[in-house]
N, CA, C and O atoms as CSV, one atom per row, in Angstrom:
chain,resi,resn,atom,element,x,y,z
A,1,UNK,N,N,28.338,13.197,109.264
A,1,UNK,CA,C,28.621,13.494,107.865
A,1,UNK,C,C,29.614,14.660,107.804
A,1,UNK,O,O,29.562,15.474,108.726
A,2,UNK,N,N,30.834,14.900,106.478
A,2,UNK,CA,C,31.674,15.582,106.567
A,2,UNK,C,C,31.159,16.181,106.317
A,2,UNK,O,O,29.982,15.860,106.153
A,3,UNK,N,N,31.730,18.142,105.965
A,3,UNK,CA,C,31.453,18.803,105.093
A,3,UNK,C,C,31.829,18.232,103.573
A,3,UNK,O,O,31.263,19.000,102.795
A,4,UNK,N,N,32.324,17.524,103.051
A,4,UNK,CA,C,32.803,17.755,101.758
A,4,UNK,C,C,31.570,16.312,101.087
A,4,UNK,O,O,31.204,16.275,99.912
A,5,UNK,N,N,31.187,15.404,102.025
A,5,UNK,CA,C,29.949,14.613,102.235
A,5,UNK,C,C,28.262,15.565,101.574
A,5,UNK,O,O,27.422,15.567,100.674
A,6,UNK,N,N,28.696,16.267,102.891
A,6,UNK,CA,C,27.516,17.298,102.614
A,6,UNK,C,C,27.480,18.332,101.488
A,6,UNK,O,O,26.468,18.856,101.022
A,7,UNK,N,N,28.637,18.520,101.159
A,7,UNK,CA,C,29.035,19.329,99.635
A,7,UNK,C,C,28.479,18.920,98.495
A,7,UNK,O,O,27.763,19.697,97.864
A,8,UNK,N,N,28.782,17.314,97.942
A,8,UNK,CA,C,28.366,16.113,97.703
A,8,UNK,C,C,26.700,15.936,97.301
A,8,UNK,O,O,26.168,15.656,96.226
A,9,UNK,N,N,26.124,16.226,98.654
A,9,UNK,CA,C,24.504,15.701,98.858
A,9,UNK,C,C,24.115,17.055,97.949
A,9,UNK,O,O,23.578,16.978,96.844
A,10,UNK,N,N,24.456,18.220,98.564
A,10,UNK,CA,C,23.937,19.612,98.150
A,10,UNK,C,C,24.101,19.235,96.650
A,10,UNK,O,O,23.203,18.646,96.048
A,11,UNK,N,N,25.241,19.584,96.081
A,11,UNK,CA,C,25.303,19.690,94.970
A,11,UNK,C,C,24.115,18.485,93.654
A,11,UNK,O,O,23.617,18.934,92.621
A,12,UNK,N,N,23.977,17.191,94.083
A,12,UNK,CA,C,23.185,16.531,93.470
A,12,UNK,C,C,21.543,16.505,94.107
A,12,UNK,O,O,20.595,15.888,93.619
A,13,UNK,N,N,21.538,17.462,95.470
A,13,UNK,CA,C,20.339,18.132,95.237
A,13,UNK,C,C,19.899,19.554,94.565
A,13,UNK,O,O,18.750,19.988,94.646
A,14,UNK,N,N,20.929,20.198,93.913
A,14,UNK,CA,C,20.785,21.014,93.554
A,14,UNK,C,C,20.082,20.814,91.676
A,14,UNK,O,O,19.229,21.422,91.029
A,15,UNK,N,N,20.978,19.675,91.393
A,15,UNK,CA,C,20.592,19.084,90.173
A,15,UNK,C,C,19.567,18.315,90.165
A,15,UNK,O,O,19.344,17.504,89.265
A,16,UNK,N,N,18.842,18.494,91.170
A,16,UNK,CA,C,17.250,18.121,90.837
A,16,UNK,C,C,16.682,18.977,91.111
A,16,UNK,O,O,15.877,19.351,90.258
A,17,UNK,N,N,16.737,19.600,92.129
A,17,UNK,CA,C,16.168,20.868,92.392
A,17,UNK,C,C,16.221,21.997,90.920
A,17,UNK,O,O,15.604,23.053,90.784
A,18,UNK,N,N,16.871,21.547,90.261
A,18,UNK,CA,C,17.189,22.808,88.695
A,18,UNK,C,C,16.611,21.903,87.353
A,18,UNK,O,O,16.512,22.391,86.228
A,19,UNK,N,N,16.258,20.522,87.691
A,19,UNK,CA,C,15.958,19.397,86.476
A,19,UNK,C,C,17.486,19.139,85.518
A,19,UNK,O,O,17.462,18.829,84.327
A,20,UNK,N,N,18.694,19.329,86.279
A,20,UNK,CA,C,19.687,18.869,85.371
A,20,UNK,C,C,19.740,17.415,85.271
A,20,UNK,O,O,18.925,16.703,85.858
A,21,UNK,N,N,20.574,17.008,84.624
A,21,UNK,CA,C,20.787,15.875,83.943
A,21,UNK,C,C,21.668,14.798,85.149
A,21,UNK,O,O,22.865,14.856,85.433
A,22,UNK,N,N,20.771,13.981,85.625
A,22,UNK,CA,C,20.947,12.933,87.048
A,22,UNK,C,C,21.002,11.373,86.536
A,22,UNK,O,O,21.254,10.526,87.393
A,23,UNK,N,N,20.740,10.880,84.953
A,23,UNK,CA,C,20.668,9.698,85.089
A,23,UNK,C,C,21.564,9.244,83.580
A,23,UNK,O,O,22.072,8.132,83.435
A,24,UNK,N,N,21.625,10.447,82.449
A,24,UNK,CA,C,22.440,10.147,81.757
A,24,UNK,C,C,24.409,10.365,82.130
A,24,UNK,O,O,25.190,11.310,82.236
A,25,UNK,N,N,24.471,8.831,82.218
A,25,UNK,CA,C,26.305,8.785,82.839
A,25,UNK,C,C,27.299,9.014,81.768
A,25,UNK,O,O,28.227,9.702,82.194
A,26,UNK,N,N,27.392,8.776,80.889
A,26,UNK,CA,C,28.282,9.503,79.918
A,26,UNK,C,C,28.395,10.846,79.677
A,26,UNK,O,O,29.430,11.497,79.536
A,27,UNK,N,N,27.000,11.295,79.630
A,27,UNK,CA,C,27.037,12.764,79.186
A,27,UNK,C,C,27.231,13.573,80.428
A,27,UNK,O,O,26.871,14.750,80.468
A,28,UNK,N,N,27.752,13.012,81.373
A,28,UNK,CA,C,28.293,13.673,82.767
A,28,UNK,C,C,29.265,13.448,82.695
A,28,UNK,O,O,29.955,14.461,82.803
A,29,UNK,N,N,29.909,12.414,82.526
A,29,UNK,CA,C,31.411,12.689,81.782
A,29,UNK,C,C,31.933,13.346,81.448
A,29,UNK,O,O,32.892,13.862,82.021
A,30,UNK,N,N,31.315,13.722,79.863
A,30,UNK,CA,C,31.694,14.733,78.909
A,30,UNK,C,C,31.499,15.962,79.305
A,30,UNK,O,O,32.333,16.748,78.855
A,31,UNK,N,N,30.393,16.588,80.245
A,31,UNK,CA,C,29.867,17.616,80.726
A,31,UNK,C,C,31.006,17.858,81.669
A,31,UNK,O,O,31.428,19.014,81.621
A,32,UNK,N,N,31.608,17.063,82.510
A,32,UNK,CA,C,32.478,17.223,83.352
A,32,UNK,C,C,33.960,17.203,82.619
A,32,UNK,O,O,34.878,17.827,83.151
A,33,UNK,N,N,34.167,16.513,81.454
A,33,UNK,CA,C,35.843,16.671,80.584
A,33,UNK,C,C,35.766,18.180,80.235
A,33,UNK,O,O,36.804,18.835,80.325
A,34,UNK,N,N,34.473,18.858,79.795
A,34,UNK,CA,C,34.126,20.045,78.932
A,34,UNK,C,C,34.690,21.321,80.319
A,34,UNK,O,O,35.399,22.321,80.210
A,35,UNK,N,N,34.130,20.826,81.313
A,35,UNK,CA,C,34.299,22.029,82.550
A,35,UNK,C,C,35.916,21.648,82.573
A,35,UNK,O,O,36.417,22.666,83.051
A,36,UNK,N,N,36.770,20.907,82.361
A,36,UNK,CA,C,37.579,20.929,82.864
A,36,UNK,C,C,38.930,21.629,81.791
A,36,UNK,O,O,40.021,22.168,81.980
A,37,UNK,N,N,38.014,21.206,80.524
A,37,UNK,CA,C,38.531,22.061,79.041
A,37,UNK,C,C,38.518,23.731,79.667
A,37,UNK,O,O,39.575,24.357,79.590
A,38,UNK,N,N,37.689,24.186,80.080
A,38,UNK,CA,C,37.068,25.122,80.326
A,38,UNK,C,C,38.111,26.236,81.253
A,38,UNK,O,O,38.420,27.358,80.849
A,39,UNK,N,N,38.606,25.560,82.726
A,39,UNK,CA,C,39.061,25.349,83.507
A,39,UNK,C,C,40.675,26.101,82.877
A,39,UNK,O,O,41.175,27.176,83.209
A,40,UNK,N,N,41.177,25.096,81.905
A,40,UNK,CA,C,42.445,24.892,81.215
A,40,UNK,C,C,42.773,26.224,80.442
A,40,UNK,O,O,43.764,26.953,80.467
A,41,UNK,N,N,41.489,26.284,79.690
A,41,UNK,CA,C,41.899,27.456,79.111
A,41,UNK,C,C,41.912,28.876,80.024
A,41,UNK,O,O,42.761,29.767,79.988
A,42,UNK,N,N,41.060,28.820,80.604
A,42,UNK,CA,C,41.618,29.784,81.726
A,42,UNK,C,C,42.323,30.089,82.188
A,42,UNK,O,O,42.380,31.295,82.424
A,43,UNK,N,N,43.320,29.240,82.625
A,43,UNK,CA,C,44.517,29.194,83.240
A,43,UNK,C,C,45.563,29.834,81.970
A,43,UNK,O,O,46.340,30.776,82.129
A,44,UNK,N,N,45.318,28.908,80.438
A,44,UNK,CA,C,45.892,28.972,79.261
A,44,UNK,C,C,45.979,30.189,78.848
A,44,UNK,O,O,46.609,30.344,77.802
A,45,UNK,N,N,45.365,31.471,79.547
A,45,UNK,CA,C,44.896,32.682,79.107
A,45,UNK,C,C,45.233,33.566,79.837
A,45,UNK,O,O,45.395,34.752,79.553
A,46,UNK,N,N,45.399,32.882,81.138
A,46,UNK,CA,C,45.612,33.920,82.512
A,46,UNK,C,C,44.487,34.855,82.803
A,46,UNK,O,O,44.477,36.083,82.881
A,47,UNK,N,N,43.524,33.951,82.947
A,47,UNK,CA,C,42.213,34.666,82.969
A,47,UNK,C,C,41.742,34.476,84.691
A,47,UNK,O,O,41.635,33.436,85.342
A,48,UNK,N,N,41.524,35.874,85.099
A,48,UNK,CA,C,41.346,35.615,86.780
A,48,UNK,C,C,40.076,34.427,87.204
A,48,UNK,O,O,39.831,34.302,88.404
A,49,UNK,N,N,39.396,33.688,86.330
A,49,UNK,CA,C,38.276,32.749,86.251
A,49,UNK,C,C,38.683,31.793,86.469
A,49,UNK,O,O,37.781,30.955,86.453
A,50,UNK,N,N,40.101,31.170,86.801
A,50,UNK,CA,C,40.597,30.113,86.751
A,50,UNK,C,C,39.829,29.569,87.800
A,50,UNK,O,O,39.008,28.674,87.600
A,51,UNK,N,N,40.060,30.079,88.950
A,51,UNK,CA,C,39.658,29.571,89.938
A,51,UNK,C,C,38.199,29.097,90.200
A,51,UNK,O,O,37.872,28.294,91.074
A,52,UNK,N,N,37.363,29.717,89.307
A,52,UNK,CA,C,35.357,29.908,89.145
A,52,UNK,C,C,35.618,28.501,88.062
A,52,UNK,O,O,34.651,27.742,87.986
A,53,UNK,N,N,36.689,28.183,87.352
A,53,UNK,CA,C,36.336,26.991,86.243
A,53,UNK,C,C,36.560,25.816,87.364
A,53,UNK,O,O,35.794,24.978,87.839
A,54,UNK,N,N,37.653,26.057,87.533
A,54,UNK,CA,C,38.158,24.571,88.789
A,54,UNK,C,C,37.072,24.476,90.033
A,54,UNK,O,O,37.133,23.632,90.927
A,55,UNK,N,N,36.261,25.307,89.940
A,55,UNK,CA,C,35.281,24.857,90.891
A,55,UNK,C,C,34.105,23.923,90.190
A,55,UNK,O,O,33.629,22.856,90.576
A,56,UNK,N,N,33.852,24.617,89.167
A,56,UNK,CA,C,33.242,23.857,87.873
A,56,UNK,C,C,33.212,22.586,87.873
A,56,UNK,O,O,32.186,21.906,87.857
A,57,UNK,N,N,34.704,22.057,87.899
A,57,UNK,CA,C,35.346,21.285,87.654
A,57,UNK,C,C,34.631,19.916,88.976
A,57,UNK,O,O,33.934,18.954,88.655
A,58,UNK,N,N,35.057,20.240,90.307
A,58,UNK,CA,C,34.678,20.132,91.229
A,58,UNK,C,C,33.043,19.523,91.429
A,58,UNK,O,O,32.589,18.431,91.771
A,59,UNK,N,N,32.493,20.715,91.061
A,59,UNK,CA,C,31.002,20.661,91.171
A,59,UNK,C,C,30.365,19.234,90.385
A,59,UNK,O,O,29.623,18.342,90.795
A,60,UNK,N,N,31.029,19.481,89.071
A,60,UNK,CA,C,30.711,18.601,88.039
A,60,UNK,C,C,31.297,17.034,88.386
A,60,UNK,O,O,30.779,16.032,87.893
A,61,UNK,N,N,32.330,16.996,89.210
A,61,UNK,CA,C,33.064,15.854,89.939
A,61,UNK,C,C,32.207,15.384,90.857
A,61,UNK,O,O,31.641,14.326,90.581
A,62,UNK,N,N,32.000,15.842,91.756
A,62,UNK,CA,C,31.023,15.744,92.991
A,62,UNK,C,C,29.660,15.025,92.677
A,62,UNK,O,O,29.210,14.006,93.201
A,63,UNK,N,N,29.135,15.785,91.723
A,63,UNK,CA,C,27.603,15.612,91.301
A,63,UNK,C,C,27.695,14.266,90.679
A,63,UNK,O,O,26.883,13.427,91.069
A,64,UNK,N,N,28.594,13.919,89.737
A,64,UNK,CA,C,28.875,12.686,89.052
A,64,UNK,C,C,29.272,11.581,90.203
A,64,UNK,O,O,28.866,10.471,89.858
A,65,UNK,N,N,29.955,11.563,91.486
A,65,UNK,CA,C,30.321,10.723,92.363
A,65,UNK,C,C,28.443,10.132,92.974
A,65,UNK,O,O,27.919,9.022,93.069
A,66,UNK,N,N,27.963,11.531,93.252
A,66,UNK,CA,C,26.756,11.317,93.885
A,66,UNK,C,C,25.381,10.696,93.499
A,66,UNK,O,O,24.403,10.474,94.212
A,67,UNK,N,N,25.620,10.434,91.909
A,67,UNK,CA,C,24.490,9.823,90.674
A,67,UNK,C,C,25.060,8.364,91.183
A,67,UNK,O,O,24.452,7.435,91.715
A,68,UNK,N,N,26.566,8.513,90.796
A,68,UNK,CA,C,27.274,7.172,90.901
A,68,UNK,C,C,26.967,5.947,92.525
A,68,UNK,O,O,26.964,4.718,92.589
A,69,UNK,N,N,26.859,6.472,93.054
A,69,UNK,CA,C,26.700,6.426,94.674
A,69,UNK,C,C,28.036,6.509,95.333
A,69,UNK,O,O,28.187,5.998,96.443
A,70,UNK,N,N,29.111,7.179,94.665
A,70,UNK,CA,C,30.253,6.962,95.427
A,70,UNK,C,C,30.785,7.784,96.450
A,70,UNK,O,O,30.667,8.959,96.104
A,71,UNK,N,N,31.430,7.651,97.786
A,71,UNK,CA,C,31.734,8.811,98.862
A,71,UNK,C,C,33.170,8.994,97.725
A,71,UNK,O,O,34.014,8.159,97.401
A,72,UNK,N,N,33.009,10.400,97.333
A,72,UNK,CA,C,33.899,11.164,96.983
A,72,UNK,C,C,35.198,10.873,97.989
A,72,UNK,O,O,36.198,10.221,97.690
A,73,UNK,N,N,34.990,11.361,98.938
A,73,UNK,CA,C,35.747,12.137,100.151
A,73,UNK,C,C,36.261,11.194,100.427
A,73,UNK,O,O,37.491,11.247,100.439
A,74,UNK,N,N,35.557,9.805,100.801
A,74,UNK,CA,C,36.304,8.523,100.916
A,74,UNK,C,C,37.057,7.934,100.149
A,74,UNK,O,O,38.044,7.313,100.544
A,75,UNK,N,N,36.735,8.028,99.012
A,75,UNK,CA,C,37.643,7.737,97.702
A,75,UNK,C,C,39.087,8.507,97.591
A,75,UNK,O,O,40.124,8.012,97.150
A,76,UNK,N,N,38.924,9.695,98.044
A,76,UNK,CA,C,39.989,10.398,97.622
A,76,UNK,C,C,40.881,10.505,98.351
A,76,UNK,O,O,41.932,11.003,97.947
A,77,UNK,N,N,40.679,9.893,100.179
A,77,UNK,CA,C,41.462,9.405,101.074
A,77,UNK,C,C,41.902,8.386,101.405
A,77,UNK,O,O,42.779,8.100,102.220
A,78,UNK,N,N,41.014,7.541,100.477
A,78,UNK,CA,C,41.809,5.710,100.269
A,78,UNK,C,C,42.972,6.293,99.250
A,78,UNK,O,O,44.119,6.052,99.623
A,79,UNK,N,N,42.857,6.901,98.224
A,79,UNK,CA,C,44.072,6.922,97.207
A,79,UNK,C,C,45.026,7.875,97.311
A,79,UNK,O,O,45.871,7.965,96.421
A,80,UNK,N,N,45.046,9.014,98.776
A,80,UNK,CA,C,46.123,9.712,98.942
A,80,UNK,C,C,46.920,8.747,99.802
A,80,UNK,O,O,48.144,8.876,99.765
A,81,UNK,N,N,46.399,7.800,100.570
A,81,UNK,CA,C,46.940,6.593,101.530
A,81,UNK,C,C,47.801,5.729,100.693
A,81,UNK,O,O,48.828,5.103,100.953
A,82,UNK,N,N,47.138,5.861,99.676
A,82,UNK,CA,C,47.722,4.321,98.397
A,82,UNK,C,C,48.685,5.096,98.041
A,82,UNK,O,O,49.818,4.654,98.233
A,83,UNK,N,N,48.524,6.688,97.325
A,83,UNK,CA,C,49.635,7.203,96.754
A,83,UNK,C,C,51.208,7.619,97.507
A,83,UNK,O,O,52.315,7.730,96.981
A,84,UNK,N,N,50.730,7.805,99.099
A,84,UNK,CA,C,51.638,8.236,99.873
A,84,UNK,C,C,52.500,7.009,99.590
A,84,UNK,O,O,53.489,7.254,98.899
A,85,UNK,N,N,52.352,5.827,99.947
A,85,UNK,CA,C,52.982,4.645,100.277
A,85,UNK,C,C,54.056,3.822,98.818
A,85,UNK,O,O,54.858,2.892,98.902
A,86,UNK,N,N,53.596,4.694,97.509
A,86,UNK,CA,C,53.970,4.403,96.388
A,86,UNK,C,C,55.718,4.791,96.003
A,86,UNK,O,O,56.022,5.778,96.673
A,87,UNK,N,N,56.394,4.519,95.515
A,87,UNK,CA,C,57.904,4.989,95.148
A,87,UNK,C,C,58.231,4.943,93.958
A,87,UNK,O,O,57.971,4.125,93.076
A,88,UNK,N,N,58.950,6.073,93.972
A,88,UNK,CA,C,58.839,6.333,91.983
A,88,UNK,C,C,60.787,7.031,92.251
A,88,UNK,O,O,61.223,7.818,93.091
A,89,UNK,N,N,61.489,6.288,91.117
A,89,UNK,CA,C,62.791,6.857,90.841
A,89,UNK,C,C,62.619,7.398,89.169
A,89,UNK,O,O,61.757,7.266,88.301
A,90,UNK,N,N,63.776,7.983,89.260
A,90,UNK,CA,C,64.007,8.885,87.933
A,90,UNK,C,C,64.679,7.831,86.510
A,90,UNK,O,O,65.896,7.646,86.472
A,91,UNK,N,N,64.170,7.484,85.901
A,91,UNK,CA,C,65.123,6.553,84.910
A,91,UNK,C,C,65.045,7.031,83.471
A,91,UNK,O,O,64.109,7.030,82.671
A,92,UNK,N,N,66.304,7.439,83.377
A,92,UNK,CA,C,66.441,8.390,81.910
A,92,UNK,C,C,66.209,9.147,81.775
A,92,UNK,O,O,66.612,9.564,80.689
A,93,UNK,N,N,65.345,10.190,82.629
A,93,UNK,CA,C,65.050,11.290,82.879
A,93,UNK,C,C,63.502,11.775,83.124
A,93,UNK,O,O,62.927,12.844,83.328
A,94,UNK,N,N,63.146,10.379,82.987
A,94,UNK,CA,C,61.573,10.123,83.282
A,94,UNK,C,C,61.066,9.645,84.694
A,94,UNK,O,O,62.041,9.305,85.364
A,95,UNK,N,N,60.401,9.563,85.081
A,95,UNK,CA,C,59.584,9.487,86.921
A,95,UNK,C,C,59.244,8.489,86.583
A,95,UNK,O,O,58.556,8.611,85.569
A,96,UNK,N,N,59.392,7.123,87.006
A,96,UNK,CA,C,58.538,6.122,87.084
A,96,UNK,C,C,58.052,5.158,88.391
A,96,UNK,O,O,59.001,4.986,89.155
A,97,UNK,N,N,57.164,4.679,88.710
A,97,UNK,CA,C,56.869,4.669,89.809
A,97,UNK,C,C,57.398,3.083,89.533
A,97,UNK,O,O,57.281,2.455,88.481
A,98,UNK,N,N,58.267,2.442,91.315
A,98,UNK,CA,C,58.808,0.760,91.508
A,98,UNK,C,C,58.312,0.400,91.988
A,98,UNK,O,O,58.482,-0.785,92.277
């Protein structure tokens, strides 16, 4: 198991271990759009917390993969593979991917 696997396990044992919210999936969503609102304005503010929200962010990502049953870590290295391999030119002054 990776670390970021084991990051993963921790974190959605932590949300039982505390009685957070493990089975409603929308409102982990929103709980997770809200951290990421959160996150934004921080940055939006220049507030040295940026970095404590984007973990937020993270945490709340993770925990939602792990309700879901999904390997995060695996997911996110199938689609840097997919994205590497992708080609995007400039047309009109916009990026679009061919």
């Amino acid at each position: 198991m990776t670390n970021l696997q084991k990051i993963q396990k921790q974190i959605y044992q932590n949300k039982i271990d505390k009685g957070f919210n493990i089975t409603d999936i929308p409102l982990q969503f929103c709980l997770t759009q809200g951290e990421l609102a959160e996150a934004f304005e921080a940055y939006r503010k220049k507030l040295p917390s940026v970095g404590e929200e984007l973990s937020d962010v993270a945490i709340y990502l993770f925990g939602l993969a792990e309700i879901l049953g999904v390997d995060l870590e695996e997911e996110i290295l199938k689609k840097m593979e997919k994205n590497s391999k992708r080609v995007y030119e400039k047309v009109d002054g916009v990026l679009k991917r061919v």
